[in-house]
N, C-alpha and C positions, 0 to 999 in steps of 0.2 A: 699096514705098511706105510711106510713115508713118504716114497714117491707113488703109491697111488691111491684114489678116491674113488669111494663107491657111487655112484649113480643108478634109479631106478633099473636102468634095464642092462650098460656094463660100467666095466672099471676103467679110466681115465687114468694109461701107464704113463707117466713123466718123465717115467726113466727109459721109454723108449724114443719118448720124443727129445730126449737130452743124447739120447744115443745118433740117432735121427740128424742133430744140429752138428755134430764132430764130423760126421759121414760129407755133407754139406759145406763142414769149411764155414757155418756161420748157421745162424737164425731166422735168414729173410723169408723163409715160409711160414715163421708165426705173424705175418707182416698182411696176412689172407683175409679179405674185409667178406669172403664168398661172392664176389657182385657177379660171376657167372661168366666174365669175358673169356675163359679159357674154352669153357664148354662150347662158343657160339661158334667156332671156326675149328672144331676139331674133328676130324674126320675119322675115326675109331668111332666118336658117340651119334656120328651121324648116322652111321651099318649098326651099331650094337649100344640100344639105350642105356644099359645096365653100364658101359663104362662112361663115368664122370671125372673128369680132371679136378672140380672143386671139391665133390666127393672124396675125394682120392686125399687133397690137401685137409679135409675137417680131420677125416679118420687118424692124420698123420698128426695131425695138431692133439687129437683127443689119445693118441696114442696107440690105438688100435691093429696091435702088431699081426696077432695071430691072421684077421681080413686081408690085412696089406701085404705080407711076405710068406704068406701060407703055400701051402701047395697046391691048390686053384683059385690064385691069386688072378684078378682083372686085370693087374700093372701090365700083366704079360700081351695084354693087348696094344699098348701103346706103341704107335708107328716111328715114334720118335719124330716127328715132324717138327718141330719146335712154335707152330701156330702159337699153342699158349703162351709161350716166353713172349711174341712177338706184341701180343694181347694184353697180358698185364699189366694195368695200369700201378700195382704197388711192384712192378720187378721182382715177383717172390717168383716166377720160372716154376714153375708145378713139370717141367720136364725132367729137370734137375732135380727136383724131387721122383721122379720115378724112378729116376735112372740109380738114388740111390740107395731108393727102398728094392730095384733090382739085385744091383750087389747085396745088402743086405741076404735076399733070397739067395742071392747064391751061397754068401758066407753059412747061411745055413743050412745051406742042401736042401730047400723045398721049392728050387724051379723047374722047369717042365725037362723033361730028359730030352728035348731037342735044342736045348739051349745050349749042352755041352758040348752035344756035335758041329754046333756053331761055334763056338769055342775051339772044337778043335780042327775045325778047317784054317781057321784065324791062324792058329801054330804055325801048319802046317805050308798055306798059301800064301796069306799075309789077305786073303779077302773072305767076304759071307757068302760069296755064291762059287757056284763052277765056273767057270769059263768054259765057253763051248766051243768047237772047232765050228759049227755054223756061225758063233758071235766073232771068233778070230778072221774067217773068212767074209764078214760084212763090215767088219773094221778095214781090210784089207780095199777093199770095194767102195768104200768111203774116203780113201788116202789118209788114213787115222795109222799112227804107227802102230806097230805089235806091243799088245797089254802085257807087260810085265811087273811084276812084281818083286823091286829089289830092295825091300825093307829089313827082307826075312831076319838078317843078322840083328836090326836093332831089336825088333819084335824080340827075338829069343832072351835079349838081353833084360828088356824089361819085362819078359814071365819070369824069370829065374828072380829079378829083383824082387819081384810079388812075391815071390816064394819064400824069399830069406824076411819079408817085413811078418 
C-alpha cells in the first residue's frame, strides 16, 4: 500500500496520521522532538505508569490507530488537565491530541460504554455530573447563587448541527 510501511515488528499507517492532522485543524503534533516534558507533570502517569503522553504522541506520529482508538484504549485515561499543553516546549499540545484521537474513538464506536452516558447527561443537563441537593444546599450556605444550567437550548442546537455534518 502507499500510505503504509512495513517495519520489523508493525506497520506505519500515514493515512491515519493524515486523518489525525484534519481532526487537528493542522500538523503540530509531527512538530514532537519526544523530550518527555509532558510526561513530567501529568498526573494520570504519575497513579498509572502504562499511560504516557509522549507515548501516546510516537504511536500517533507512527500511526498506530488500532492502540490509540481501540476498545481498551489508554486515551481514555486522560484527566484532561492540560499540564502537557502548559509543558511543551514545541506547542504540539499532546491534549489536543487526545481529545482528538477521543472523538476518533467515538466516530468509531470503540469507547468505553460510560462515555455515552456522559454524553448523554451533557444533552440532557448541560453538565458531567449530578448536582446534588447536599451540593445545592452548601452552595446555599456559601452565599453562592442556585447552579443552573441555562445553555440547554444552544447545547441542543449544536447536537443536531453535529448531526446534520
Amino acid at each position: 500500500m502507499k500510505d503504509k510501511k512495513s517495519t520489523n515488528m508493525k506497520t506505519i499507517d500515514y493515512s491515519f496520521r493524515e486523518r489525525l492532522n484534519k481532526v487537528l485543524g493542522g500538523f503540530g503534533h509531527n512538530y514532537c522532538y519526544q523530550c518527555g516534558a509532558c510526561v513530567a507533570d501529568c498526573p494520570t502517569h504519575r497513579h498509572l505508569d502504562e499511560f504516557n503522553p509522549r507515548t501516546i504522541i510516537l504511536k500517533a506520529l507512527f500511526g498506530f490507530e488500532d492502540e490509540l482508538i481501540g476498545s481498551d484504549s489508554i486515551i481514555w485515561n486522560c484527566t484532561n488537565c492540560y499540564n502537557c499543553h502548559e509543558r511543551c516546549p514545541q506547542e504540539v499540545s499532546p491534549i489536543e491530541v487526545i481529545i482528538a484521537l477521543k472523538n476518533l474513538s467515538i466516530e468509531k464506536e470503540t469507547n468505553p460504554p460510560v462515555v455515552l452516558n456522559i454524553v448523554d447527561r451533557v444533552k440532557k443537563t448541560g453538565s458531567t455530573v449530578s448536582l446534588t441537593e447536599l451540593a445545592q444546599k452548601r452552595r446555599a450556605e456559601l452565599d453562592l447563587p442556585s447552579y443552573k444550567m441555562d445553555c440547554i437550548d444552544e447545547l441542543e442546537k449544536l447536537f443536531k448541527l453535529r448531526e446534520m455534518l
